[in-house]
Backbone bond lengths (Angstrom), bond angles and torsions (degrees), N, CA, C in turn:
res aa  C-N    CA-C-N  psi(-1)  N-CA   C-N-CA  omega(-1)  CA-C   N-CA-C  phi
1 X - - - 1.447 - - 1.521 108.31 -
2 X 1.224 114.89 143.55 1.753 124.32 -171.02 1.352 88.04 -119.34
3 X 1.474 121.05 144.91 1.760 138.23 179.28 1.358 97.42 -143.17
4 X 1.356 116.22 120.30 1.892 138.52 167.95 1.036 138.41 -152.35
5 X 1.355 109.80 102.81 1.368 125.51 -163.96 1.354 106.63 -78.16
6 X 1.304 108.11 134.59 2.187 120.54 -158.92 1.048 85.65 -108.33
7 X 1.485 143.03 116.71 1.298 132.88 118.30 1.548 116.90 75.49
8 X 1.524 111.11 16.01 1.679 106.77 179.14 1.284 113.68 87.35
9 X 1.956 123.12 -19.56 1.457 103.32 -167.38 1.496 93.74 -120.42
10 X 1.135 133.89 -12.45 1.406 137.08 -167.89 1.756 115.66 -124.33
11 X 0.873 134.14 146.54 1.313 149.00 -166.66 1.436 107.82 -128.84
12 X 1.251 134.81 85.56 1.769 110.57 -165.19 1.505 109.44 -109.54
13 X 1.160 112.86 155.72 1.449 109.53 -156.05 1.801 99.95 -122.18
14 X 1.538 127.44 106.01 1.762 94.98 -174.10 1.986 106.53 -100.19
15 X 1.066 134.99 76.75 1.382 110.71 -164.47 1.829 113.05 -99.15
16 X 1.397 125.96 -176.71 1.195 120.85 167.37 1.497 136.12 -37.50
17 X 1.074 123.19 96.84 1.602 115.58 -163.99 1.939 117.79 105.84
18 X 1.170 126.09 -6.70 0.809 146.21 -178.28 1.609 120.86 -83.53
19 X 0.886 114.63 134.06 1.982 115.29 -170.40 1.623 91.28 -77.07
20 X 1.293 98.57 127.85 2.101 98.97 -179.08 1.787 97.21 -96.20
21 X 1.087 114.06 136.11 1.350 129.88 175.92 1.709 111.03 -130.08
22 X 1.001 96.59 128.11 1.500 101.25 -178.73 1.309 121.96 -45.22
23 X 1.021 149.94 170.37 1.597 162.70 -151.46 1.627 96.65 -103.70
24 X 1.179 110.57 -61.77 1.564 122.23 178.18 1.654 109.37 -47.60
25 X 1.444 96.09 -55.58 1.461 106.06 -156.62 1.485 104.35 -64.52
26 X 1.588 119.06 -49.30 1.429 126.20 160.35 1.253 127.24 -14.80
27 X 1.813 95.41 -83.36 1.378 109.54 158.39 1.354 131.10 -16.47
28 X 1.873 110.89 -55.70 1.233 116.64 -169.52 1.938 106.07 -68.93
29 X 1.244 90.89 -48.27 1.437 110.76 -172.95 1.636 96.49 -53.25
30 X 1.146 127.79 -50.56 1.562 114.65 -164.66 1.411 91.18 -72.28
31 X 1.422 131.40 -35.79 1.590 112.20 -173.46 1.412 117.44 -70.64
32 X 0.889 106.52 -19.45 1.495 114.21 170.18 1.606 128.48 -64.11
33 X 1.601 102.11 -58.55 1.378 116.46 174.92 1.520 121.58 -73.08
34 X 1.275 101.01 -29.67 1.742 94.17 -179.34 1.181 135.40 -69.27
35 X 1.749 107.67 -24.81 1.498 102.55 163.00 1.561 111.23 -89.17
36 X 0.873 140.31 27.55 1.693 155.77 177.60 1.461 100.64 -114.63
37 X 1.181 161.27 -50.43 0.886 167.45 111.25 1.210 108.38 7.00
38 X 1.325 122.94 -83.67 1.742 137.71 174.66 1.480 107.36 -30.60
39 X 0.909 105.36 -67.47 1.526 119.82 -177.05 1.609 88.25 -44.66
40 X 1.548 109.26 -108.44 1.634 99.05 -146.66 1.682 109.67 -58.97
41 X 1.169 118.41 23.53 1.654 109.52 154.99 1.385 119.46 -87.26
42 X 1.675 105.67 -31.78 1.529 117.49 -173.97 1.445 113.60 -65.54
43 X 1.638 108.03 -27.54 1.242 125.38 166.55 1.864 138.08 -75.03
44 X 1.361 85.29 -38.46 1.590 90.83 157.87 1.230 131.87 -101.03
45 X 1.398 116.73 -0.49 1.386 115.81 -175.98 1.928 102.29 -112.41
46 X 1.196 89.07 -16.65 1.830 83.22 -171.21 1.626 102.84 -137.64
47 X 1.330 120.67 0.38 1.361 111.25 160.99 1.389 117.70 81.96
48 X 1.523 109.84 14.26 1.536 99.71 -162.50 1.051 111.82 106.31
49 X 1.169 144.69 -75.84 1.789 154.51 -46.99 1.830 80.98 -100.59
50 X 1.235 106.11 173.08 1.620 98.07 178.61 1.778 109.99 -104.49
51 X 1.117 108.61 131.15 1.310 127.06 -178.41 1.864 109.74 77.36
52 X 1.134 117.23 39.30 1.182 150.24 156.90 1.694 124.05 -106.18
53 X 1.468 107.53 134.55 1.324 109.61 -173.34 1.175 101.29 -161.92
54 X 1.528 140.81 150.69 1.409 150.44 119.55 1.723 113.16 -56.03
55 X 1.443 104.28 139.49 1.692 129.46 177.31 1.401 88.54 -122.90
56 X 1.168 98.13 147.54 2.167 108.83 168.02 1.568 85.15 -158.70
57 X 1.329 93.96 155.73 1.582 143.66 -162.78 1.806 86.74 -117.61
58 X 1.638 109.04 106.69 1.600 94.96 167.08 1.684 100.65 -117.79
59 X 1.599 116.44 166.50 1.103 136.08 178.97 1.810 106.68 -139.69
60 X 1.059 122.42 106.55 1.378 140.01 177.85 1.632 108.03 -70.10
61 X 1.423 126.11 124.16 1.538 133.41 -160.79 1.160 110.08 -144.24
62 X 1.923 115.13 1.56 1.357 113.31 173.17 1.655 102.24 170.83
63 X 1.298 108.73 162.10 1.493 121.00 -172.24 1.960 105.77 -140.19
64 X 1.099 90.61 142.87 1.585 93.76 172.73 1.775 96.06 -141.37
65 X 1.813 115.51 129.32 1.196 103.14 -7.60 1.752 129.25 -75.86
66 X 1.529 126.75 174.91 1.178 105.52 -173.99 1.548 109.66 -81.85
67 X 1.552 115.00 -12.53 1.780 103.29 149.92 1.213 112.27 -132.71
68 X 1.688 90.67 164.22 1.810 120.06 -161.40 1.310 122.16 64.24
69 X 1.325 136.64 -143.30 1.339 125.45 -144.16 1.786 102.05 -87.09
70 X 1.450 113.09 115.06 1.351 104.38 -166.49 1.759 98.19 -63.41
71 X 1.485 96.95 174.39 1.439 112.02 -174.62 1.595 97.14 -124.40
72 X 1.225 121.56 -53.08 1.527 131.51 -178.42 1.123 94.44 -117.37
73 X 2.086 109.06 151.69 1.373 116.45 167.16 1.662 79.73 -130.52
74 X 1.587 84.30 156.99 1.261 106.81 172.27 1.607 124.89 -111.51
75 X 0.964 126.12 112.56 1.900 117.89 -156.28 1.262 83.70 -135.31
76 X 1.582 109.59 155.03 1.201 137.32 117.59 1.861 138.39 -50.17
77 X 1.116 122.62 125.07 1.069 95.25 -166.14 1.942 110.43 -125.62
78 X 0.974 158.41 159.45 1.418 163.89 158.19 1.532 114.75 -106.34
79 X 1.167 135.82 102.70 1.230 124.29 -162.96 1.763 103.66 -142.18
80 X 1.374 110.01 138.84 1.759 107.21 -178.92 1.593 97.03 -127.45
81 X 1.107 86.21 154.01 1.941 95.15 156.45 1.510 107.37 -93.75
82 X 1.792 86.64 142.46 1.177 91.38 163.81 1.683 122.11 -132.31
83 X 1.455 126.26 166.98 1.314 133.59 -153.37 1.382 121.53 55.44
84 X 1.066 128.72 8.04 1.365 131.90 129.96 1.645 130.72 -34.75
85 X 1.060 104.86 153.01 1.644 118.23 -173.70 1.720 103.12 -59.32
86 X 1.380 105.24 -58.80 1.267 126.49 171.76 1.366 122.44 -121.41
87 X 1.680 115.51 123.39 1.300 122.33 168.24 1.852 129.68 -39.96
88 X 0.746 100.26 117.87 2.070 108.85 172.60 0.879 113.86 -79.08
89 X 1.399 148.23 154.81 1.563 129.43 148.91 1.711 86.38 -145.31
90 X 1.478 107.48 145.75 1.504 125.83 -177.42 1.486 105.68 -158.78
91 X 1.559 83.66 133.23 2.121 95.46 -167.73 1.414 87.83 -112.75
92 X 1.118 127.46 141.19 1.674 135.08 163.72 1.473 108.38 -166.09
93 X 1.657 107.09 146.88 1.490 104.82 -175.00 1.781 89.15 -87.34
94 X 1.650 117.41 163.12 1.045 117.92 -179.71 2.144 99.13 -138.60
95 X 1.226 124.49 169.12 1.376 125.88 123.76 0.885 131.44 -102.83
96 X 1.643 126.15 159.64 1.272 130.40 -169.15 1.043 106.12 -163.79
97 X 1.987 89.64 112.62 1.683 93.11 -159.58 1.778 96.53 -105.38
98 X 1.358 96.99 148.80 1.413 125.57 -150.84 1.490 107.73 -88.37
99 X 1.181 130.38 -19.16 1.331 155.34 -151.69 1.627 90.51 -113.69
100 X 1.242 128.01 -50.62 1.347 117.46 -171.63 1.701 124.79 -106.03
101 X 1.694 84.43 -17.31 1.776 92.00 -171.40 1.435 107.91 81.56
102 X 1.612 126.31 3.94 1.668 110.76 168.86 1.300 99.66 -89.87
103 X 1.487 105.80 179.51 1.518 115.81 -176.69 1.805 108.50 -162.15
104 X 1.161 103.16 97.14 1.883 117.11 169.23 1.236 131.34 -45.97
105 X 0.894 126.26 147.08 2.252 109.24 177.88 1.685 78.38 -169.29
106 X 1.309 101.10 141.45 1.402 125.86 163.89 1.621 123.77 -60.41
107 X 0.853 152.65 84.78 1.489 143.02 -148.20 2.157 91.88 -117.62
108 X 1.610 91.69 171.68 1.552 100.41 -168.32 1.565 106.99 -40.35
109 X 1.641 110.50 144.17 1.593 90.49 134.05 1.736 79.52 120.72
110 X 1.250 173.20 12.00 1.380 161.30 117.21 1.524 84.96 -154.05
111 X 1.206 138.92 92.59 1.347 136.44 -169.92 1.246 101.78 -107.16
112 X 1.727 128.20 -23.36 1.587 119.73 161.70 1.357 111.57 -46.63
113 X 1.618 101.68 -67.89 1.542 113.87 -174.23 1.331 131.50 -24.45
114 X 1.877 95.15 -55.05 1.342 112.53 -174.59 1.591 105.60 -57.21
115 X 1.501 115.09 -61.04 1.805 104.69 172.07 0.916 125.91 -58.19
116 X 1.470 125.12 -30.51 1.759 124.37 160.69 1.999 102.99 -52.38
117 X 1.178 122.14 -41.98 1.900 97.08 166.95 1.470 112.38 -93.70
118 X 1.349 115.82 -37.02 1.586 108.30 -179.54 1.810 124.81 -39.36
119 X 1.414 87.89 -46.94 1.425 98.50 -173.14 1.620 123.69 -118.73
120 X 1.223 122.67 -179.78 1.313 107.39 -163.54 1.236 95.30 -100.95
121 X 1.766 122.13 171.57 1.511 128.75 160.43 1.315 114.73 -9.42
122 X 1.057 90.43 -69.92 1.759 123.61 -144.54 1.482 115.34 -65.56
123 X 1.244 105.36 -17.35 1.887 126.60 -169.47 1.695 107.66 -126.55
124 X 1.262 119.34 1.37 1.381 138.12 -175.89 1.910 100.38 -62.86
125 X 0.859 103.39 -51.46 1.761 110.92 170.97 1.215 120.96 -62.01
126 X 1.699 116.53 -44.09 1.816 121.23 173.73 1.859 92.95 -70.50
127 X 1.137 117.76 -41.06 1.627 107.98 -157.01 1.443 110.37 -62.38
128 X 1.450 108.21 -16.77 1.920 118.78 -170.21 0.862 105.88 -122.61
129 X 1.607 138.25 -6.41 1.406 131.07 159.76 1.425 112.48 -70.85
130 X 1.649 108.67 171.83 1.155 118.26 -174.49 1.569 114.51 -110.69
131 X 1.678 116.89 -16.67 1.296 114.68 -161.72 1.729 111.72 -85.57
132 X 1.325 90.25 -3.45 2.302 94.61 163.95 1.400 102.63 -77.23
133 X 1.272 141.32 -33.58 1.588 142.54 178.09 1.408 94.24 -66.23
134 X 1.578 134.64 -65.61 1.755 104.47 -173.60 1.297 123.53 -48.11
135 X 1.631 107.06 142.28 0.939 123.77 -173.67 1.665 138.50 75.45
136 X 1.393 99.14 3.40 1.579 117.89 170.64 2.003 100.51 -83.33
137 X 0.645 138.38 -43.31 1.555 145.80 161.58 1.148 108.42 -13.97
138 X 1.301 119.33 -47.92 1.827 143.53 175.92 1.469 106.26 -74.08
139 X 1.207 110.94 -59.26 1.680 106.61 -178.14 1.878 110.23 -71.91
140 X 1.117 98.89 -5.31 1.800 99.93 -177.08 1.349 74.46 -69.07
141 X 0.651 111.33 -75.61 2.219 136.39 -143.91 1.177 99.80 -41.39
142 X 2.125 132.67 -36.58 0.906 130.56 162.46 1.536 128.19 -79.53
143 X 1.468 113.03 -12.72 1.062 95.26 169.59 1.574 118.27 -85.58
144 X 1.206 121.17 -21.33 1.436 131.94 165.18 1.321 115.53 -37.18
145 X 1.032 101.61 -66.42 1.708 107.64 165.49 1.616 129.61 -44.31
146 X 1.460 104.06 -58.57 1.525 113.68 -174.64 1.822 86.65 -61.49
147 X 1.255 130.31 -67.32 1.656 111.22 172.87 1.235 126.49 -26.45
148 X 1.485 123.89 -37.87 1.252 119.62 -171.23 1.963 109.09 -80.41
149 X 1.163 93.94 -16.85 1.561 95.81 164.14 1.460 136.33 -44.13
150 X 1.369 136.30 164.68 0.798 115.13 158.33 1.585 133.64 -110.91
């Protein structure tokens, strides 16, 4: 097993069976997706509200296509609200396709199904496992911070 922490926003995980993605490419990919992500969570989960926001912790577990310029990434994600009364925290794998700016996540209610279309074959095992979520807890915590920056 290989463990490398990208730059504060990514956590990447490479183990047996696992789609290997470069360190760089990760990297790039989580900088990309996380404020895309943020956004329409900040929007559906909090409405706007002013001085309200979602932070997520992403981890990249696959790309389509799987070569050249990806189109979809596939992440894991850890994400809380923040300035809220009370803290949230919600882990879900999502796509987020790059080409359009939408982004999929399995929500209650046939949650096999949904990753049986969300995602491909091949990533069907990372999308329902749990061991891409360790250690995103840590990268939340930093991205919280780097937000609180100015």
């Amino acid at each position: 097993m290989v463990v490398a922490v990208v730059a504060g926003v990514v956590w990447f995980v490479l183990r047996p069976g696992a789609e290997p993605i470069p360190a760089g490419q990760a990297r790039d990919l989580a900088a990309r997706v996380t404020p895309m992500i943020e956004q329409k969570l900040t929007a559906e989960w909090l409405g706007g509200a002013a001085g309200q926001r979602v932070a997520c912790a992403v981890r990249p577990f696959g790309v389509e296509p799987r070569e050249g310029e990806a189109e979809t990434a596939y992440v894991w994600t850890l994400c809380a609200t923040l300035g809220t009364e009370v803290r949230s925290e919600s882990s879900v794998p999502m796509a987020v396709h790059l080409d359009t700016g939408s982004i999929e996540a399995p929500s209650e209610g046939g949650y096999g199904e949904q990753i049986e279309r969300i995602f491909p074959e091949r990533l069907h095992d990372e999308a329902t496992g749990t061991e891409l979520v360790a250690g995103l807890d840590a990268v939340l915590e930093q991205r919280i911070l780097s937000l609180d920056r100015p």
